[in-house]
ROVEX-609037 format. One record per residue: residue number from 1; residue in three letters; z, x, y of N, C-alpha, C in turn. Coordinates in steps of 0.05 Angstrom, whole numbers, plus 5000, padded with zeros to 4 digits. Example, Ala and Ser with C-alpha at 12.3 -4.5 7.8 and 13.67 -1.06 7.14 Angstrom:
% ROVEX-609037
1;ALA;5156;5264;4886;5156;5246;4910;5156;5264;4934
2;SER;5142;5257;4955;5143;5273;4979;5157;5258;5001
//
This chain:
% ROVEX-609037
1;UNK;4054;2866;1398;4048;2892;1410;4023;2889;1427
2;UNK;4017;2906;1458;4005;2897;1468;3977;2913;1462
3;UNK;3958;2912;1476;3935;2925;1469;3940;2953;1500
4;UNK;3921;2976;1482;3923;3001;1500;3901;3003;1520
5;UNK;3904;3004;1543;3884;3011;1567;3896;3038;1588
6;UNK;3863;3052;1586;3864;3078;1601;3861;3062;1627
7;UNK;3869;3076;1650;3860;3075;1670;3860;3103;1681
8;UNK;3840;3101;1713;3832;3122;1735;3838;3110;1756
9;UNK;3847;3116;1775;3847;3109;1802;3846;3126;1819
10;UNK;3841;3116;1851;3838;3144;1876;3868;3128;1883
11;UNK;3888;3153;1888;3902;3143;1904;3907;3157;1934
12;UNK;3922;3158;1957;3920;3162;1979;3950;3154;1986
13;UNK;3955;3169;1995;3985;3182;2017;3980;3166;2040
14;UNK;3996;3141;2039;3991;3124;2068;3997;3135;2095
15;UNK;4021;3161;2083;4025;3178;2113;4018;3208;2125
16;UNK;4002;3219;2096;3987;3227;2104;3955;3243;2102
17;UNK;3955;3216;2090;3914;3213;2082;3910;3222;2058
18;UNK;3921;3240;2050;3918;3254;2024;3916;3245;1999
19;UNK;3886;3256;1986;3883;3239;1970;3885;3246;1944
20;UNK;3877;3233;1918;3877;3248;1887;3872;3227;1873
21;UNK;3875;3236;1854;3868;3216;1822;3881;3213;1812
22;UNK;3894;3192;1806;3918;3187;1780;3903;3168;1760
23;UNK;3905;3198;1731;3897;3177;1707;3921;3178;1683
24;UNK;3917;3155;1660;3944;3154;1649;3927;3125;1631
25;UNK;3956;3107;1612;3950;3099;1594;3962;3082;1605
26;UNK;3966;3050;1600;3983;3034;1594;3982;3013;1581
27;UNK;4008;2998;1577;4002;2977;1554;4009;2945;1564
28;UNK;3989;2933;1556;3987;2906;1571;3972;2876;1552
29;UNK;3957;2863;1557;3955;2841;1544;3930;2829;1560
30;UNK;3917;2810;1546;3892;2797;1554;3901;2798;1591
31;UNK;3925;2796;1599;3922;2784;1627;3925;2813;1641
32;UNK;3923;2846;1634;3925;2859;1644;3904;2865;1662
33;UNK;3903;2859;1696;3878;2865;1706;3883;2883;1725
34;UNK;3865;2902;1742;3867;2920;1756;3885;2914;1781
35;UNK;3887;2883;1788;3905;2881;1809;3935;2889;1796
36;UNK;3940;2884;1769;3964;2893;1763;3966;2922;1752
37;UNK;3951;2930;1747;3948;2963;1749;3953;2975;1771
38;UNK;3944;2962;1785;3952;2976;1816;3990;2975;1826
39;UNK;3992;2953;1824;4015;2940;1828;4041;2967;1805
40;UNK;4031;2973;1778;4043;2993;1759;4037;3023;1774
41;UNK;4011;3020;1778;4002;3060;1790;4015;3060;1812
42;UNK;4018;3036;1828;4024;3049;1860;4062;3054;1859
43;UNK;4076;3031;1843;4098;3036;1824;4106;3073;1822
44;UNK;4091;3071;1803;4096;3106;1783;4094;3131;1799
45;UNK;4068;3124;1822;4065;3144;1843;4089;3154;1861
46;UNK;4094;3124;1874;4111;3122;1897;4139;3134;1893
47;UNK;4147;3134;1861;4171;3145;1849;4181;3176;1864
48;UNK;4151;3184;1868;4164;3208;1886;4173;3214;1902
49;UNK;4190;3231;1915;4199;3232;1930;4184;3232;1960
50;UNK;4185;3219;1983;4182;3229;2010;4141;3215;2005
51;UNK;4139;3201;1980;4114;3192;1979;4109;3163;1977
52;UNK;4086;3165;1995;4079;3126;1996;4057;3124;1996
53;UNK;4051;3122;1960;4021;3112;1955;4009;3092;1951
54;UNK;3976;3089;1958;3965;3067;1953;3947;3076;1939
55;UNK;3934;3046;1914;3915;3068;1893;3890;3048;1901
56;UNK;3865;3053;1899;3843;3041;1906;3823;3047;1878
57;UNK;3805;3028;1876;3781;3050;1855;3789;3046;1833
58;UNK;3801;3025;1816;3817;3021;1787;3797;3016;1775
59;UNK;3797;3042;1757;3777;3027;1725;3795;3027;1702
60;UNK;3786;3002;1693;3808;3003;1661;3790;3009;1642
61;UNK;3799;3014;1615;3778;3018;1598;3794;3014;1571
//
């Protein structure tokens, strides 16, 4: 079982500028690092419809 990390990030609407905060939980392992948090947030974001996000600003905790 993996170990639990919060994260925060800024993310931003590549089309158009718009910005926000996406925070949330996930579950990962010694090698979980914010480049791959990003790689999961920008994932979970983008799910929406008509949206193409990028997340900047990753803190894990």
């Amino acid at each position: 079982m993996g170990k639990k990390f919060s994260f925060k990030a800024t993310v931003r609407d590549k089309q158009t500028g718009e910005t926000g905060t996406a925070q949330g939980t996930a579950e990962g392992d010694e090698t979980y690092t914010p480049e791959r948090a990003r790689t999961d947030i920008e994932g979970w974001a983008s799910a929406a419809p008509g949206r193409n996000l990028t997340a900047t600003d990753i803190q894990l905790s």
